[in-house]
FITOR-511932 format. One record per atom (N, C-alpha, C): atom name; chain; residue in one letter; x, y, z. Coordinates in steps of 0.001 Angstrom, whole numbers, plus 500000, padded with zeros to 6 digits. Last residue first. Layout:
<atoms>
<atom "CA","A","a",<X,Y,Z>>
...
</atoms>
This chain:
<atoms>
<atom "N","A","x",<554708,401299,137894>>
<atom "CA","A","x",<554426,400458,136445>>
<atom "C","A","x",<555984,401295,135371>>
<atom "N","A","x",<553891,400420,141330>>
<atom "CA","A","x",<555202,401153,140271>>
<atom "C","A","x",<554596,400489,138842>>
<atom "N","A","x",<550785,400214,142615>>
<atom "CA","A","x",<551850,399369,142314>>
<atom "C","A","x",<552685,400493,141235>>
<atom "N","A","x",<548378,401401,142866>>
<atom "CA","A","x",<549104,401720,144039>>
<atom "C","A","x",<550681,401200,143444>>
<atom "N","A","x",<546340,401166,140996>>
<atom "CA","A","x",<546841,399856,142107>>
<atom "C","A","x",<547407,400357,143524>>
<atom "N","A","x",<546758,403073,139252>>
<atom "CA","A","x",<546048,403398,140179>>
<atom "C","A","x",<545717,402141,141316>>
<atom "N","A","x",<550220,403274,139452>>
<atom "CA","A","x",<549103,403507,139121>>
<atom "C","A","x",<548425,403136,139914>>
<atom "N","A","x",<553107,405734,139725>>
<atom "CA","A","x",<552489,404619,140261>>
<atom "C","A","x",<550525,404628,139834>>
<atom "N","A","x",<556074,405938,138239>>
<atom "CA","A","x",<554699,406622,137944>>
<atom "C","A","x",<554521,405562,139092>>
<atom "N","A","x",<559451,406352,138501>>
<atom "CA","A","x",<558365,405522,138601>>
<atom "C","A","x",<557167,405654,138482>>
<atom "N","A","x",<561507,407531,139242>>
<atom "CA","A","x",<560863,408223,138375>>
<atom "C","A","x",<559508,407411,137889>>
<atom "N","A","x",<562772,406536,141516>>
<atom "CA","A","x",<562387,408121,141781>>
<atom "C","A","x",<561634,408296,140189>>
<atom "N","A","x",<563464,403947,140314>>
<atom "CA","A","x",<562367,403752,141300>>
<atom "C","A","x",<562287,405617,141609>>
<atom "N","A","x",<565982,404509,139272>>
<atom "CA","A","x",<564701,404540,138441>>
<atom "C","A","x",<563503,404751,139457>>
<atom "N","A","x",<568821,404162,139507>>
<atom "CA","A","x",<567535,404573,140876>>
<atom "C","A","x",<566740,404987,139915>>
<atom "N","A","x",<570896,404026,137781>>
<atom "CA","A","x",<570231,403175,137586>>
<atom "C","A","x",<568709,402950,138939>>
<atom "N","A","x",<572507,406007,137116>>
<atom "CA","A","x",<573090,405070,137950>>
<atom "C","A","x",<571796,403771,138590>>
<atom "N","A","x",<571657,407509,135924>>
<atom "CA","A","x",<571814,407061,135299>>
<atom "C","A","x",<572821,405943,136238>>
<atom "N","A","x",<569555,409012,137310>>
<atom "CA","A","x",<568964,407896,136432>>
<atom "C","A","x",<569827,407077,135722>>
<atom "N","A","x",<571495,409824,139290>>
<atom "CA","A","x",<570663,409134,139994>>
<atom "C","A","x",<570284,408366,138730>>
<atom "N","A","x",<572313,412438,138019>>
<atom "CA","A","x",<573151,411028,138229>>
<atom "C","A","x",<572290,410307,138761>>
<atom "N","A","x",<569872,413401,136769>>
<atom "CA","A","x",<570774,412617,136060>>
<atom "C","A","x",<571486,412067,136489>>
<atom "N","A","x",<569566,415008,139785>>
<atom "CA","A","x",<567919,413834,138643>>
<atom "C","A","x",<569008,413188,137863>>
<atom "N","A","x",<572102,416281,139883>>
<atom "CA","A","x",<571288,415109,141029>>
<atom "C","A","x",<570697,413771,140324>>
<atom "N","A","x",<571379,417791,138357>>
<atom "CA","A","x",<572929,417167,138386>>
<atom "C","A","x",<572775,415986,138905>>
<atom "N","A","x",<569784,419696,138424>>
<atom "CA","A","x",<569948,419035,137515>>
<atom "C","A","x",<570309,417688,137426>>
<atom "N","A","x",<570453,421016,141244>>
<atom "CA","A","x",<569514,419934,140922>>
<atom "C","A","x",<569398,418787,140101>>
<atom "N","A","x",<572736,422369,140343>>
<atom "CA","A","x",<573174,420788,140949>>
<atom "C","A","x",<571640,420279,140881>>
<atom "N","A","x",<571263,424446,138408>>
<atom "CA","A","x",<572236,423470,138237>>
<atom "C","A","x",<572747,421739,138752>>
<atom "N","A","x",<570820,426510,139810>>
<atom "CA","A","x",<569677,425642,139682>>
<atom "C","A","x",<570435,424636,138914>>
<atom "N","A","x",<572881,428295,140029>>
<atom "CA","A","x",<572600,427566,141455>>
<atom "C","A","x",<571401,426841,141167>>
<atom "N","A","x",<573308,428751,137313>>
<atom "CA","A","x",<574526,427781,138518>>
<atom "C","A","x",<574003,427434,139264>>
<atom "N","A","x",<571193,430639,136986>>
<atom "CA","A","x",<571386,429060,136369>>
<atom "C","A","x",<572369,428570,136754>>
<atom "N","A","x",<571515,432958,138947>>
<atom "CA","A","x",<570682,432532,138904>>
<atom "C","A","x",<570806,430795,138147>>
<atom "N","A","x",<574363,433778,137389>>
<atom "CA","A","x",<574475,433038,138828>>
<atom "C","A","x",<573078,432325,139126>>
<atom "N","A","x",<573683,434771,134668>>
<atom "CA","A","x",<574754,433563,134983>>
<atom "C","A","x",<574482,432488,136504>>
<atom "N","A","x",<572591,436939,135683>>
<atom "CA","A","x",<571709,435510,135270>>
<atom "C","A","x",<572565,433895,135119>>
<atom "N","A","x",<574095,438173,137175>>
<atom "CA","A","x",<573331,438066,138059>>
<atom "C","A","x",<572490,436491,137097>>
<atom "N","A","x",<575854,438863,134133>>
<atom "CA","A","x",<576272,438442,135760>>
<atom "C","A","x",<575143,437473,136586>>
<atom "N","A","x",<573273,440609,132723>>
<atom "CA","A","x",<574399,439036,132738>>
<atom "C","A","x",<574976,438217,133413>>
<atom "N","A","x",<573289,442278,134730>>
<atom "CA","A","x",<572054,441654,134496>>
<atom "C","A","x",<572758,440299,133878>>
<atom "N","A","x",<576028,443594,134990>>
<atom "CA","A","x",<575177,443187,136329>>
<atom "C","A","x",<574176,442041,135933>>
<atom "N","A","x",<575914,444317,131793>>
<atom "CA","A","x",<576977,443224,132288>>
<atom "C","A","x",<576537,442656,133826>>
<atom "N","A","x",<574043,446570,131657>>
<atom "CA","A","x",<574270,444871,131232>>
<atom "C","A","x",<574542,443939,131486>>
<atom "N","A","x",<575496,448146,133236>>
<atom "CA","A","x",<574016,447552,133653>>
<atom "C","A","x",<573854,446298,132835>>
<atom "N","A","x",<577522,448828,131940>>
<atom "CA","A","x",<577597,447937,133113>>
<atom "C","A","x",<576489,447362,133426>>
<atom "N","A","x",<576434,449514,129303>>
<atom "CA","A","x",<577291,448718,129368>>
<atom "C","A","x",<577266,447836,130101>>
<atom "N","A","x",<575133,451901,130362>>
<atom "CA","A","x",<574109,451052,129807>>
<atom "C","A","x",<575190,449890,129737>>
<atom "N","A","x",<577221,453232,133602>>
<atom "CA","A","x",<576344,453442,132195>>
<atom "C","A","x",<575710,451964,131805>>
<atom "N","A","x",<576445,454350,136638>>
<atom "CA","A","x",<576368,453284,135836>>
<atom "C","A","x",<576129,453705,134677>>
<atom "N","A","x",<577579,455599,139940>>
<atom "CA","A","x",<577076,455779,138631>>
<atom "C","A","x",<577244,454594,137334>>
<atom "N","A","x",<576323,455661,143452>>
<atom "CA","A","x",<577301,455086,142006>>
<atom "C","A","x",<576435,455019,140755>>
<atom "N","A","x",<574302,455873,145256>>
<atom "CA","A","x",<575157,456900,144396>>
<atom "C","A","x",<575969,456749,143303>>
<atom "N","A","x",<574276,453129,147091>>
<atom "CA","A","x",<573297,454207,146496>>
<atom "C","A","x",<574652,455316,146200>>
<atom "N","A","x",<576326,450450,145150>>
<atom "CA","A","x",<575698,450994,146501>>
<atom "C","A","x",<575188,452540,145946>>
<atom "N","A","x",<578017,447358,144534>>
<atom "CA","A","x",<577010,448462,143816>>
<atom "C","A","x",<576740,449205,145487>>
<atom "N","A","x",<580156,446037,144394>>
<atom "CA","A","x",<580365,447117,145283>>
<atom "C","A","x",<579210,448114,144849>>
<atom "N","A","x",<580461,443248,142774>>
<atom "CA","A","x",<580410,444390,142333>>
<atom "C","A","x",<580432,445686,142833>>
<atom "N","A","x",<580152,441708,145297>>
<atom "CA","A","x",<581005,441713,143923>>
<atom "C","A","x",<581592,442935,143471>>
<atom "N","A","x",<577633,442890,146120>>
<atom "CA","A","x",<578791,442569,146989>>
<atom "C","A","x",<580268,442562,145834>>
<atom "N","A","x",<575412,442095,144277>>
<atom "CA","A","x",<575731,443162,145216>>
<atom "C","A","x",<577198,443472,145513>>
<atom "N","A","x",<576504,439273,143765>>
<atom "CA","A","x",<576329,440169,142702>>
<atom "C","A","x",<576701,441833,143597>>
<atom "N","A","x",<575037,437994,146458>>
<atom "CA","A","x",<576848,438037,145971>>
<atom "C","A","x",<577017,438765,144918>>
<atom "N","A","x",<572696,438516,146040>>
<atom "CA","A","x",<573582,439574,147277>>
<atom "C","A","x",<575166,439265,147006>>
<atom "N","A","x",<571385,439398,142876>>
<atom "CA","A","x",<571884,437996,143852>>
<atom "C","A","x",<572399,439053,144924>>
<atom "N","A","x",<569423,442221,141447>>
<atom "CA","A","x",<570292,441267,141657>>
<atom "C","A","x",<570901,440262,142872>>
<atom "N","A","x",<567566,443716,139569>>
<atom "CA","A","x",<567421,443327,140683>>
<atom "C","A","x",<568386,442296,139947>>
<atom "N","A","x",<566785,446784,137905>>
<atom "CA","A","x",<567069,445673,137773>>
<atom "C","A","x",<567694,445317,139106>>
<atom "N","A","x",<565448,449665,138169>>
<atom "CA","A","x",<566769,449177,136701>>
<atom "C","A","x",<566385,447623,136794>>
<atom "N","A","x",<562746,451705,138862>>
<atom "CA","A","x",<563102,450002,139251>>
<atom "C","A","x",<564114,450178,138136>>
<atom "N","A","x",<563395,455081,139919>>
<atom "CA","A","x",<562235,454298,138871>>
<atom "C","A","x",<563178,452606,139189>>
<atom "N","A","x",<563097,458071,141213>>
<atom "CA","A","x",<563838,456713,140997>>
<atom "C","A","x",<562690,456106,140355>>
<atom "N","A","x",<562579,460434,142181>>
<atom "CA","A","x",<561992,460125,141245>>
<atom "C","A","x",<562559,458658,140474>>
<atom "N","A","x",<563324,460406,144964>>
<atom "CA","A","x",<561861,460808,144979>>
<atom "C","A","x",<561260,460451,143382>>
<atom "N","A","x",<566596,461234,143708>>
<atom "CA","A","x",<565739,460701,144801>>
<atom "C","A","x",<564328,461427,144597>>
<atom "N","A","x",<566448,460520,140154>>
<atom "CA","A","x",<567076,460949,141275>>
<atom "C","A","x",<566085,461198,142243>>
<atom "N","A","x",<567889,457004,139150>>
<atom "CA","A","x",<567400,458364,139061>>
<atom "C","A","x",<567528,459043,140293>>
<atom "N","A","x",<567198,453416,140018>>
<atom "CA","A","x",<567994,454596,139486>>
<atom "C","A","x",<567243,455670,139110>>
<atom "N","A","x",<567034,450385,142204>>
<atom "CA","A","x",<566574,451700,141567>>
<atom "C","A","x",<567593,453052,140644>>
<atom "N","A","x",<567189,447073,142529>>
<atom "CA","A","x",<568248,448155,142202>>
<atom "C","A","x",<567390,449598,141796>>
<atom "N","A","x",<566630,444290,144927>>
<atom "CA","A","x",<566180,445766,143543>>
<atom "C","A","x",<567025,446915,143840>>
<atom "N","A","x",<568045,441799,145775>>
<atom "CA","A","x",<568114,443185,146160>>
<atom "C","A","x",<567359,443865,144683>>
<atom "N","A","x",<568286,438387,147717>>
<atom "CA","A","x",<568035,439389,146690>>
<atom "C","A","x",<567669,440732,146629>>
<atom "N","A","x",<567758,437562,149756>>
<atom "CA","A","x",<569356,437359,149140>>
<atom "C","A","x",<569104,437718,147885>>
<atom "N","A","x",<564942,436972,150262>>
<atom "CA","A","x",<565413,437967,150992>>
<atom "C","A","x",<567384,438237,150738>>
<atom "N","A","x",<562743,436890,148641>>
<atom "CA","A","x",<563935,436303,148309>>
<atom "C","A","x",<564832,437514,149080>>
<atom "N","A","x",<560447,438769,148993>>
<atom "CA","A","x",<560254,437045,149546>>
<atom "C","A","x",<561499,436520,149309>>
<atom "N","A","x",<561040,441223,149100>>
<atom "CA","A","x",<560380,440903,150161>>
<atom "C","A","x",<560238,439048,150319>>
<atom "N","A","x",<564346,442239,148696>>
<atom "CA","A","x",<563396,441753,147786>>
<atom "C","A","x",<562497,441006,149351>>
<atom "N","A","x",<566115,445219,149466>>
<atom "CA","A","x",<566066,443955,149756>>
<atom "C","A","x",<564125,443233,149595>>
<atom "N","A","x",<566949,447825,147286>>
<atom "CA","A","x",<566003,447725,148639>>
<atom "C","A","x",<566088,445933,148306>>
<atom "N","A","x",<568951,450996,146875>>
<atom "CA","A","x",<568699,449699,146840>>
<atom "C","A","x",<567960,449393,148102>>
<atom "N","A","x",<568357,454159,145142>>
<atom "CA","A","x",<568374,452942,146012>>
<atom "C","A","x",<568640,451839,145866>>
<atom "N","A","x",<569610,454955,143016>>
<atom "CA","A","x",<569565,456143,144437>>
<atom "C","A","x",<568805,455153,144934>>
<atom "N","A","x",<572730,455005,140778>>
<atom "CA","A","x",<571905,453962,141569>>
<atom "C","A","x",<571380,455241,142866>>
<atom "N","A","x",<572599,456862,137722>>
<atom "CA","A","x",<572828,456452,139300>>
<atom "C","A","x",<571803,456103,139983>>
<atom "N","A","x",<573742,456447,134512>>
<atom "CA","A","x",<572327,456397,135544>>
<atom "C","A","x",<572796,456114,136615>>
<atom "N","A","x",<574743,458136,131652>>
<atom "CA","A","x",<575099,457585,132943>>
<atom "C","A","x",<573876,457650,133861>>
</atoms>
C-alpha cells in the first residue's frame, strides 16, 4: 500500500495534478492526473493506494486524455467527407490550390 503525501497542480496544464507518494520529505512522483480524475476519484493527501488502483487512475486518466483529443478527429473527417477539401489543399509555389 502507497500513500498519496502530495498533490501539486502541473505548472503549464494547470487542470492537471502530480500525484506524489511516500512519506513526507521523502515522497517520490506516482503519476499525474486530469482534475476530473482528481475529483472522481476523491484522491487527496493521505489516502492509501495499492498497485491495482494506481493502475486503474493511470487507465482512467488515459482513457480521458484520448476522449478529449477525439472531437478534433471528428471535425478533420466530417469536413473531408462532406466534401471541404479546400482545408486540405497544399498550395504551390504560384500561390494557386493544386
Amino acid at each position: 500500500m502507497a500513500t498519496i503525501s502530495k498533490i501539486t497542480v502541473q505548472k503549464k496544464a494547470k487542470q492537471r495534478y502530480n500525484v506524489f507518494i511516500g512519506k513526507p520529505g521523502a515522497e517520490r512522483f506516482a503519476f499525474s492526473v486530469d482534475e476530473a480524475i482528481l475529483v472522481k476519484y476523491g484522491l487527496r493527501k493521505g489516502l492509501e493506494l495499492d498497485e491495482n488502483e494506481i493502475k486503474a487512475l493511470i487507465e482512467a486518466d488515459e482513457l480521458k486524455k484520448n476522449a478529449s483529443s477525439c472531437p478534433s478527429l471528428f471535425i478533420v473527417s466530417h469536413a473531408h467527407r462532406k466534401g471541404n477539401t479546400r482545408l486540405f489543399k497544399r498550395k504551390g509555389p504560384s500561390g494557386r490550390a493544386y
